[in-house]
Each structure stands twice: as C-alpha cells, then as structure tokens.
C-alpha positions in Angstrom: 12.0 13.1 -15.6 11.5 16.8 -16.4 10.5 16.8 -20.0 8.6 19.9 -21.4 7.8 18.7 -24.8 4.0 17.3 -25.6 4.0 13.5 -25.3 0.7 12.0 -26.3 1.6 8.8 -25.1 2.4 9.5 -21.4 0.2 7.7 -19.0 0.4 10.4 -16.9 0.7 14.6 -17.3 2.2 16.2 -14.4 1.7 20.3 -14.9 3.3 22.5 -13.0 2.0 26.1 -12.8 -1.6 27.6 -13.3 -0.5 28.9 -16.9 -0.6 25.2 -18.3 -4.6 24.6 -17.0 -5.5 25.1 -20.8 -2.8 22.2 -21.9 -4.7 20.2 -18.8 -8.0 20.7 -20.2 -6.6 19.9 -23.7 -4.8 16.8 -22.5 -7.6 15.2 -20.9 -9.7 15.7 -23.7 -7.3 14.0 -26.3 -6.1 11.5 -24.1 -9.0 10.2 -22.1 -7.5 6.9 -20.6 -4.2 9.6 -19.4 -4.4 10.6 -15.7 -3.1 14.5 -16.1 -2.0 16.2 -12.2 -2.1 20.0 -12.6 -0.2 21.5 -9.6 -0.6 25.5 -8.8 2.2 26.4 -6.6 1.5 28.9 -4.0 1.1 31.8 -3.9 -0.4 31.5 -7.5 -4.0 31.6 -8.0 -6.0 29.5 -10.8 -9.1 31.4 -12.0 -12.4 30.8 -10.5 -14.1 29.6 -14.3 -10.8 27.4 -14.8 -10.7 25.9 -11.5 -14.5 24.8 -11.7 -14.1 23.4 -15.1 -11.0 21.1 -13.9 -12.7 20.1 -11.5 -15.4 18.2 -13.4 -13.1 16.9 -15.9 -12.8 12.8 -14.9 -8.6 12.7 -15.4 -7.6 15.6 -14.0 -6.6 16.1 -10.4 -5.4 20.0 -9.0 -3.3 20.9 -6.5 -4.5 23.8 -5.1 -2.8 26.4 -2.0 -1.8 23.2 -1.0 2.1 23.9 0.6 5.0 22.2 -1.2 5.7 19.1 1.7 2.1 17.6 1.1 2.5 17.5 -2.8 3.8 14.0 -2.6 0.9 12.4 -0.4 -1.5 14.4 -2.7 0.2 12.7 -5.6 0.2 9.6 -4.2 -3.5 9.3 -2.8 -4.7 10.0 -6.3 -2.0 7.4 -8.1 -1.8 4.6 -6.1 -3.9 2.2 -7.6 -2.7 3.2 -11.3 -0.1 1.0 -12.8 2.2 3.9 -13.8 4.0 3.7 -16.9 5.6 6.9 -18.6 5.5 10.2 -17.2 5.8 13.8 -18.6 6.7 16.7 -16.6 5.9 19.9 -18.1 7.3 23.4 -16.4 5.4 26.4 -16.8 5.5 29.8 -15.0 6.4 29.0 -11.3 8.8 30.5 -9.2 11.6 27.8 -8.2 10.5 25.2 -9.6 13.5 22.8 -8.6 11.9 21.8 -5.5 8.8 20.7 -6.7 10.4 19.0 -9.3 11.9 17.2 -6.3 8.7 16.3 -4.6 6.9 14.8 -7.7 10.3 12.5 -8.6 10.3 11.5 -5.1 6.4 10.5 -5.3 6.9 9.2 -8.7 9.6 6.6 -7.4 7.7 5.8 -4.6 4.8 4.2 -6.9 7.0 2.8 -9.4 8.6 0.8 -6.4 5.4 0.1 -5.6 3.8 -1.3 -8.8 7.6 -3.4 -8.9 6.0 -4.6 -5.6 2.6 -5.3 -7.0 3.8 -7.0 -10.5 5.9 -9.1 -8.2 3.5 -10.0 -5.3 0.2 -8.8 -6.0 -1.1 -12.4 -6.9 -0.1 -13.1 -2.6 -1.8 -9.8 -1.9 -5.1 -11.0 -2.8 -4.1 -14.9 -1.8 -3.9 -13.8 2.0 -6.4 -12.0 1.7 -8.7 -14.7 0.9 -7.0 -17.1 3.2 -7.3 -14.7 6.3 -10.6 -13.6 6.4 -11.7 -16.9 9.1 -9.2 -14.9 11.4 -10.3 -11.4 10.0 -13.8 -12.8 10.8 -12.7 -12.9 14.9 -10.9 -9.7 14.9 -12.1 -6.4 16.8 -12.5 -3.7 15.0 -10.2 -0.5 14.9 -13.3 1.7 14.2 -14.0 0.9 18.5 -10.9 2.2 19.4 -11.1 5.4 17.7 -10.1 8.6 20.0 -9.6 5.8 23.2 -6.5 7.4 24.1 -6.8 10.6 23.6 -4.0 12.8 25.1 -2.7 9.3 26.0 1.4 9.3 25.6 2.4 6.7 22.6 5.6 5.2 22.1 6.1 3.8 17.9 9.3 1.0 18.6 10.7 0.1 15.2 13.5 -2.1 14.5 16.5 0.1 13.3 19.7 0.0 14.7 19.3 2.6 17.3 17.3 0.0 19.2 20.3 -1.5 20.3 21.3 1.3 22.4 17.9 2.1 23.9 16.3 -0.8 24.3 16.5 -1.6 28.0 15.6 2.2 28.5 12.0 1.3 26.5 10.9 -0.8 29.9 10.5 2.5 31.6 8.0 3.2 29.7 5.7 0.1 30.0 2.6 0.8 32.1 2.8 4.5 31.5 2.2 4.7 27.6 0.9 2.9 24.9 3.5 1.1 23.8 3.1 0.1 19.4 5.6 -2.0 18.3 6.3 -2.6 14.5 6.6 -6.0 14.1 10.5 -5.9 13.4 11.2 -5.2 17.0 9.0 -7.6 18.8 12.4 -10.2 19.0 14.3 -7.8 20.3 11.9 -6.4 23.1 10.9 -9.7 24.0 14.5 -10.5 24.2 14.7 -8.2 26.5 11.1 -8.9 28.8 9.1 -6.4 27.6 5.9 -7.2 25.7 4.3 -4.0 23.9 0.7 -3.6 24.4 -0.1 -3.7 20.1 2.0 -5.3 17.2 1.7 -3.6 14.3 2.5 -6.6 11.3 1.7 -5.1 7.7 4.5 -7.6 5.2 2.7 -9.7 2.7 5.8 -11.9 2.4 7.0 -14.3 4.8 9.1 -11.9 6.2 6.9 -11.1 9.2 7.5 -15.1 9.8 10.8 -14.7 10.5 10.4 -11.3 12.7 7.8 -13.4 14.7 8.8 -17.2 14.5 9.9 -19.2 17.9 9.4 -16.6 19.9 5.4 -18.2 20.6 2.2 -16.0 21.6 2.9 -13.1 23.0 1.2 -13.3 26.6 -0.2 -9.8 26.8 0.1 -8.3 23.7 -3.2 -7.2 20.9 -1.9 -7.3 17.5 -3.4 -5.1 14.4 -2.7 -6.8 11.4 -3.7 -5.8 7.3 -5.8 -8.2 5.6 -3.2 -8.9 3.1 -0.5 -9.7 5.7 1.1 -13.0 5.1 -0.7 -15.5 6.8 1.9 -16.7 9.7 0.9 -13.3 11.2 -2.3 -14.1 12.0 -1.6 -17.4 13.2 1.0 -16.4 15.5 -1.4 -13.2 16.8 -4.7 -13.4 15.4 -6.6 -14.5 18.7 -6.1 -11.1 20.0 -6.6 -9.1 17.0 -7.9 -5.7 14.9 -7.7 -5.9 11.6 -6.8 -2.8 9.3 -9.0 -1.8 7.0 -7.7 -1.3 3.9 -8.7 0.3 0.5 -8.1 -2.3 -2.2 -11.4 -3.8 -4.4 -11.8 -7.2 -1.9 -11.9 -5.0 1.5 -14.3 -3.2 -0.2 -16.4 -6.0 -1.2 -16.2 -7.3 2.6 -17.8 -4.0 3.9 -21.6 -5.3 3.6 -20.2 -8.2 5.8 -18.7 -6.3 8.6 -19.0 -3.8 11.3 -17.1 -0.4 10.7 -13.7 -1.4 10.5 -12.1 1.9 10.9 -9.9 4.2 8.8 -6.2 3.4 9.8 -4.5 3.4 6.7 -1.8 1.0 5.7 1.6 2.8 5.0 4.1 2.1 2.7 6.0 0.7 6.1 5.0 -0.7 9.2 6.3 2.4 10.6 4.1 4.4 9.4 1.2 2.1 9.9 1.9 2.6 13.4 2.7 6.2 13.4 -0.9 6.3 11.4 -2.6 3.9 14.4 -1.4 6.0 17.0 -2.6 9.6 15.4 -6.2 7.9 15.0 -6.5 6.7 18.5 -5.9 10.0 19.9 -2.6 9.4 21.3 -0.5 12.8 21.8 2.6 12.6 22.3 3.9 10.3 19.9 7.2 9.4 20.2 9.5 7.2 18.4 12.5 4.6 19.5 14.3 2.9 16.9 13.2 4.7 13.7 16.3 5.2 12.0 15.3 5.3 8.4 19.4 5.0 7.9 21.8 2.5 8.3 24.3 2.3 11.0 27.3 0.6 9.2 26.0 -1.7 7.2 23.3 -2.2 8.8 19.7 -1.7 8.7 17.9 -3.2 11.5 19.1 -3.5 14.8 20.3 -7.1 16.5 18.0 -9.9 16.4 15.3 -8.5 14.1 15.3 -11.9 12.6 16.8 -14.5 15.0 19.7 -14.6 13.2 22.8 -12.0 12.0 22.1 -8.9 10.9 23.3 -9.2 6.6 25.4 -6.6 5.3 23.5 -4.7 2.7 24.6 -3.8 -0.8 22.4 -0.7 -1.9 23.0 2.4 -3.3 23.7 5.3 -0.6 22.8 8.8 0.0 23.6 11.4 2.8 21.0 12.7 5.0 21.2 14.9 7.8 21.7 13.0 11.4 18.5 12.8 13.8 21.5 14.6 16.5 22.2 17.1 13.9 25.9 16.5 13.6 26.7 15.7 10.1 25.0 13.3 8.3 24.0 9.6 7.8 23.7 7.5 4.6 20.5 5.8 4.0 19.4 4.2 1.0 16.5 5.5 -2.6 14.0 3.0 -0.8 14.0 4.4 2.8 14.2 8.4 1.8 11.2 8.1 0.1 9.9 6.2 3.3 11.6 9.4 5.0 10.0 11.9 2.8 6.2 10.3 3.2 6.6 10.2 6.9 7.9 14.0 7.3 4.4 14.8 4.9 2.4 12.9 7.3 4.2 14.1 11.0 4.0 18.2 9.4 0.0 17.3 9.0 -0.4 15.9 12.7 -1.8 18.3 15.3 -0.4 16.0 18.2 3.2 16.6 19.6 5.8 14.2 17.2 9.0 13.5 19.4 12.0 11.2 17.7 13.7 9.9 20.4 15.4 7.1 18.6 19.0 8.7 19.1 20.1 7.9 15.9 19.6 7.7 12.3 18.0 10.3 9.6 16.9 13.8 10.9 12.3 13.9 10.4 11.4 17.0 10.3 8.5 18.6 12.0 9.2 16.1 14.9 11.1 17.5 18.1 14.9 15.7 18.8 15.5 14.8 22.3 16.7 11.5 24.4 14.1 8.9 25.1 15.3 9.2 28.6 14.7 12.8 28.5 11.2 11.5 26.5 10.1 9.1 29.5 10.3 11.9 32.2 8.5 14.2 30.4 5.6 12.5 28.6 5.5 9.3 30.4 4.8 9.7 34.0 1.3 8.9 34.4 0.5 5.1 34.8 -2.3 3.8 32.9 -3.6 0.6 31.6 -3.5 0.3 28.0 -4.4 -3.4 27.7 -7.6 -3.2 29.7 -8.7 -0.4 27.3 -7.4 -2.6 24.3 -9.5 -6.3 25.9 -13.0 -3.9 26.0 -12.6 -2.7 22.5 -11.5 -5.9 21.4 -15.0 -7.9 22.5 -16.7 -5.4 19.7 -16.5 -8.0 16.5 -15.7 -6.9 12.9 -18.3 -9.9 11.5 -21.8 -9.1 11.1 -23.0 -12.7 9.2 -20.5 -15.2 9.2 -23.3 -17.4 7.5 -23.7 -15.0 4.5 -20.1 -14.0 4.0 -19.3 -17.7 3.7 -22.2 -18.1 0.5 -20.3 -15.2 -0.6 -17.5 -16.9 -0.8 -18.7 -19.4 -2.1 -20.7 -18.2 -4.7 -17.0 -15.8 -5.7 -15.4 -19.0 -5.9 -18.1 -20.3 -8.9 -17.3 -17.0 -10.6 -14.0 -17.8 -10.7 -13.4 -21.2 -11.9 -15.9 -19.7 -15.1 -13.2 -17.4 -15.1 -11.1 -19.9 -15.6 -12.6 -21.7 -18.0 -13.3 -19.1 -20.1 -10.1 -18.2 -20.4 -8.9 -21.2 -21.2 -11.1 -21.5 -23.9 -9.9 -18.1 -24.7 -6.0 -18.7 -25.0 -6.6 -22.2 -27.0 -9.1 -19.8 -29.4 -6.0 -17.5 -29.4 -3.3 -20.3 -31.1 -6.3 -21.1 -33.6 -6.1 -17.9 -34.8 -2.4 -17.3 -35.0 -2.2 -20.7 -36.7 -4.8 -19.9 -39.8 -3.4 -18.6 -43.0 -3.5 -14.8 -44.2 -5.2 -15.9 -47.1 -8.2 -17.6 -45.9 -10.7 -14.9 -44.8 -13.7 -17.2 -43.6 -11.2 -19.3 -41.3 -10.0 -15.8 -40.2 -13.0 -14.5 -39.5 -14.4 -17.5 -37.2 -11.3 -17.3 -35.3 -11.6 -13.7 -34.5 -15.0 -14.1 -33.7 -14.1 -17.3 -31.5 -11.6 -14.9 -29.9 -14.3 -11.9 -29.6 -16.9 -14.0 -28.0 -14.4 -15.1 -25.2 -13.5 -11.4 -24.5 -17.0 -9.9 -24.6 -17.8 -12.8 -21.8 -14.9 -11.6 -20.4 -15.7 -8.4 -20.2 -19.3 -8.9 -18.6 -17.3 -10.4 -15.3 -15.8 -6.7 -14.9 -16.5 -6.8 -11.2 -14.1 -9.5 -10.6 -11.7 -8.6 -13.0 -11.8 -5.5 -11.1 -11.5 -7.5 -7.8 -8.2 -9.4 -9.1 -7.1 -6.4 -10.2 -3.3 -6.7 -8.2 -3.0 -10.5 -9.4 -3.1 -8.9 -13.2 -0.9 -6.1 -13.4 1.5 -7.2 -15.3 -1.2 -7.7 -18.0 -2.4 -4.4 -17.2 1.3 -3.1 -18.2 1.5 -5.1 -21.0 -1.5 -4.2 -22.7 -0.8 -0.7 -21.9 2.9 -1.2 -23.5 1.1 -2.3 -26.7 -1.5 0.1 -27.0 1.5 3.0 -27.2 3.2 0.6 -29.2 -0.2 0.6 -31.5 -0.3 4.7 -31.4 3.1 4.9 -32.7 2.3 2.6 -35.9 2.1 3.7 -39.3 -1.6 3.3 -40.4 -1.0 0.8 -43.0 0.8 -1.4 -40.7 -2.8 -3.3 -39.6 -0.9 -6.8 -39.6 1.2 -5.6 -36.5 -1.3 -3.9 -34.3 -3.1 -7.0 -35.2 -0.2 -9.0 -33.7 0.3 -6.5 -30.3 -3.6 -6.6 -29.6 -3.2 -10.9 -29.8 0.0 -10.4 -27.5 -1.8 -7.9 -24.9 -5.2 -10.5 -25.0 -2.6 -13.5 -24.6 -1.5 -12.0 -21.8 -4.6 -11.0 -20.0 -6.2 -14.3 -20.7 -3.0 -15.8 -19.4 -3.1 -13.8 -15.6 -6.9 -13.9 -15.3 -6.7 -17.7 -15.7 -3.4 -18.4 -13.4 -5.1 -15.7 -10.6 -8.5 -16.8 -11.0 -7.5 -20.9 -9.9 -5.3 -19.5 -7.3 -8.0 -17.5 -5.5 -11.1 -20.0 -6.1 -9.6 -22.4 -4.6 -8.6 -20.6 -1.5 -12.1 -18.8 -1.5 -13.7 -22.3 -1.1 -10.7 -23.0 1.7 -11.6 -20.1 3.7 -15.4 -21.1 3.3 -14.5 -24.4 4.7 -12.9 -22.5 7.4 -15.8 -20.9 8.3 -18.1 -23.5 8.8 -15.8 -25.6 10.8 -15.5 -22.3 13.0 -19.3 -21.8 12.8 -20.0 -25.8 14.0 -17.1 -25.3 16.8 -19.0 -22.0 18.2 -22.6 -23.8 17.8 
C-alpha cells in the first residue's frame, strides 16, 4: 500500500511524519473532496503555526503524541463513514516506520471490509432500522444504566471454541457478576441452564436468527440490541430491551424523538459491543470466556452456536501467538483485525481486562489466567444484576410516540417523490442517450430534462444523506468515474460526457430501488405504532 509518489487521484492521503505537513496543507488545497490523515509519530513534534493551521483545514485530520496502538481506532473514527476507494501512503522522516505502516494497512482493511459489508447490505441496514423502531420505541435506554455497576465484576461470554471446555465452569459465576453474553453463545449457555443477565445481538443479517431460533424467550434475561439488528432479534428479545445508540444519519434523526439513549458504541463485533457495554456501565473487572479470535481446528465457534454442526471453514490463515503463550494459533485477515481493534480498545480501559477464555489468540494489555482461577478472585460477592437491569429498564427511550409516527409518515411522502423523481430521471436519461450528435436543440432539452431531475434531486439532500448506506455503490461508482474523468485528455468531452450519464444512471437507479424499499416500511412501522398506541389507550 506504501506508495511515496504524488497521486492526485487518491481518495485518501495518509502522511506519515511531521516533515510532510506542507504536502498536507497542499493536498487538501488541490484536492478538496480527498480526506488527507497526517500522522506525527512520537516523539516528533509539529510546529505550533503548522499544527494550528491543520487544524482548521476541513480534510485534514492529525495524529498527534498519540502512541502507535491507538493509530488504528483514530484512523477509523475519522473514516468510517467514507466509502474508501484508493489510498496513498507517503513516508517521510520517521524513525521505524514499518510498524506504523502496519497499523494503517491493518485500519485500511478493516474499512474496506467494511464498505464490502455496506455495498452488500447497507440497503438492510437502514430497512431494520425502519422496521424496528415500534420495538425501539419500548426499549429502556442505555443512557440509565450508565456507571450502575461500578466496580461490579463482568463476565463478556462469546461463542468461540474455548466455550466448549469452560462452559459448565461459567455457572459459578451467575449471581456473582454481570454476566453479557454475545449473542453466539446464548445456545450453548442455555444448553447448559444458564441464562445471562444481558444479550448483546448486533448482526444485521439473519444470522442472529439462527443463534437465537427455538430456543424461545429467555425467562430472565434483558437484551441490548442496535437499531439496525435484523429484525428476529427484537422479536425474540425486544420486550426486555435497550437499544444501542448508534451513529449513522437515521439514529440521528430519531434523537428529537427520544430520551438520551446513551453512548455504547456498536463494534465491528458483538464482542466488542459487549466489551464496550460493560466498560460504560462501570463494570471492573472484565473478564472474558470464549473469545478466541482463532480457530480451534477448523473451527470457529464453539458447539451448538447455531443448532446445528459446526462447518469447516475455508479462509486464509495466519499465526498468532496463543492466549497460554505456548506457540501459536492460526486465525484468519477478518478476525486479526477484530484482534487488533479490541487490543486498541482493552490498552485504553482504566478497568482490570482478564481473558480467561483458555484458548485462542493472545490480547494484549489483558491479564491470562483460568476462569476458575477468574471466579475465585473477582467473583465472590453475590449481587443481583437483574433487579438493577428491571429498574433501569422502566426509564423509556420514546418521548412522543404520536409525533415520531407523523414523522414517519411525513419521511415516507418524501420518499415515494423520491421515487418518482427518479424515475422520471432514468427515463429522461435513455432520451438523452437515444438523440443524435447532430441535433443540438434535441440535445439540449434532454440535458436540461436530465438537469432539472438532478437539481430537484439535489434539494432532497437531507434524505439522500439519510439513505446514504442503501447508495454506496452509487457513491463508488460515481467516485470511479470522476478519476476516470481526471485522467481524460481534455478534448475527449464525448466520454466524460458518457461517465457523468453512467455515474447519474447509477445514482438515479439506488435512490429509486432504496427509496420504495424504505417508504414503504416507514408507513409499516407507522402502522405499527398506532396499533401500539390504540392497544396502550
């Protein structure tokens, strides 16, 4: 990725060393849709003028006396809601620059797998959304059970293969922590009586479904659950519920609707969602069972995740050191950058960090004993999680049901113009491409047919902005012909004609498929709500 030559049609810059802030100011100046990262590696010092400068320039971000394992949080907190498309890494004068270069590629993988993610599945992302806000309606809010259990002992259950060996051993600590289990391992701790006091269920898809299917309500458990979960997770937990907050255009347009929700963030995993909910209610220690991060074999989860056989799994493998420190472990691109992440997050936690999962990939900054020796230690003290979860539960996250229901509503008008504009847009678009070179008036009505479309468009910017996720691959593809544009001679008008009628199909084309999708569940969910309203009147 390491390429130290000027490319003027990167998306994004990454600088590395205070010698290159001049090329950052430079870069951002010619290139003002480029996001530019300008990292100063410690103990290097950027000068005060420089530093105050970059700092009011809109596309540049700097890492500052910030120490080498947070570089790839920083990198992602800024980047995560940029489509990424090419990247340039420039070197300039830092000492050892070879593990830093390691950070950024590791950060840089992590958002290309998830934009992969969003290009596939960001049209269900905002979808469940939509359809769960009747259940996010009835849900407690997280914000209430902020700091509750401080100094309280936590135990984070996932589902890797260590599980199988520890599981029965978890029962000795119900009653005496609070016990979060990702939503992978509910099967196999109810398979084995024990019901964890919160369910942590994050998967858009419908593989939380089959984590969670047959195995009915569980009888004591509270579930916290992201707005953009796949739906079958509320249904199966939702009546004992907080919701996650999130940070994506639609939660943000539900804030003048609800109470403080909180600020839990959603992880790249359920894992770390529930390491996250555990460091924000106060909870120290926190110890983990079952967080391998590695395979055991060829497997990745441990038995029963799904009701069904474990699959073998055919990924690419690499060798990380073992949690026991003997030797290593293989693990796969996906679940070291998941391991990576979570070390950044567990070095930045003032509570104790314990893995006591007895197997899989070594996380640093977290101290490695038995969860035996983990339960005599930590867990001795009984206390009653659940009663503290039932009272902070009764505080709702819905304000106005009655007004977030006209909102709804009134969204779901925008959107079918949406979608009728856009319509009228692609047909205006195969008029054009059908009218002869050689007939300038014809031309120019169908380009002003097509202009008119777009500049309506363009004036519904807040909901383009709020279907954002349901449009990235337009997003890439317009930004794949503008470099395409860039890189044309300058007689060559017919062609960058041709790309910006390709981009415009293409955005026309998502903004109409999203924008029918997500009316018509909009006026579903509305529906929703005033059955729910009638029922509670």
């Amino acid at each position: 990725m390491r390429d130290d030559a000027a490319r003027p049609d990167a998306d994004l810059a990454i600088l590395l060393g205070a010698d290159l802030a001049p090329l950052a100011l430079e870069q951002a100046s010619d290139q003002a849709h480029r996001q530019t990262l300008l990292v100063v590696a410690p103990p290097t010092r950027l000068d005060d003028t420089d530093r105050a400068i970059l700092d009011g320039a809109e596309h540049v971000h700097v890492f500052h006396d910030g120490p080498l394992p947070t570089l790839s949080s920083w990198i992602l907190d800024r980047l995560r809601v940029e489509p990424l498309g090419t990247v340039q890494v420039t070197v300039g004068a830092i000492d050892d620059p070879e593990p830093w270069l390691t950070e950024v590629e590791r950060a840089i993988h992590l958002l290309r797998v998830e934009l992969a993610t969003l290009r596939e599945r960001g049209r269900d992302l905002d979808r469940n959304f939509l359809a769960n806000l009747p259940w996010l309606a009835e849900s407690g809010s997280l914000a209430s059970l902020a700091g509750r259990f401080t100094g309280r002992p936590a135990l984070v259950v996932a589902g890797g293969p260590s599980l199988d060996r520890n599981v029965e051993r978890i029962r000795d600590a119900v009653g005496h922590s609070l016990l979060i289990a990702a939503s992978a391992a509910v099967r196999p701790l109810r398979d084995h009586g024990i019901e964890p006091d919160l369910i942590v269920a994050i998967d858009m898809g419908p593989t939380s479904r089959n984590h969670l299917a047959g195995i009915g309500r569980p009888a004591g458990s509270f579930a916290v659950i992201a707005p953009e979960a796949h739906p079958s997770s509320w249904q199966q937990l939702g009546d004992r519920c907080f919701a996650l907050p999130g940070r994506s255009e639609m939660t943000r347009w539900l804030e003048p609707f609800t109470a403080e929700r909180g600020s839990v963030e959603t992880g790249s995993s359920v894992a770390h969602t529930a390491f996250f909910l555990a460091r924000e209610l106060g909870c120290d220690p926190i110890v983990f069972a079952g967080l391998d991060l590695a395979f055991d074999g060829d497997r990745s989860h441990a038995r029963g995740v799904n009701g069904k056989p474990v699959r073998k799994l055919r990924e690419p493998m690499a060798a990380v050191p073992a949690s026991d420190g003997r030797g290593t472990v293989t693990t796969s691109e996906r679940l070291l950058t998941y391991l990576s992440l979570l070390e950044r997050h567990v070095l930045e936690t003032e509570a104790t960090v314990v893995d006591a999962s007895e197997g899989g990939a070594r996380v640093r900054g977290t101290e490695v004993m038995t969860l035996e020796e983990a339960i005599r230690r930590f867990f001795a003290e009984p206390f009653d999680a659940r009663a503290t979860l039932s009272e902070a539960q009764r505080d709702p996250v819905l304000l106005d049901a009655d007004s977030l229901r006209n909102e709804l509503l009134s969204v779901a008008s925008r959107l079918e113009g949406i979608h009728r504009l856009t319509g009228r847009g692609l047909r205006a678009l195969d008029e054009l491409g059908g009218v002869a070179p050689d007939a300038p008036a014809e031309l120019a009505r169908a380009r002003a047919a097509v202009n008119e479309v777009r500049r309506k468009l363009l004036e519904e910017e807040a909901m383009l902005s709020w279907m954002r996720r349901s449009m990235v691959a337009s997003w890439l593809e317009t930004r794949r012909m503008e470099r395409r544009i860039r890189g044309l001679d300058p007689g060559a008008e017919s062609e960058a004609r041709r790309c910006r009628m390709q981009a415009l199909r293409a955005a026309f084309r998502d903004a109409r498929r999203a924008s029918r999708t997500l009316a018509a569940t909009a006026r579903a969910s509305a529906a929703r709500l005033q059955r729910a309203e009638a029922v509670a009147g």
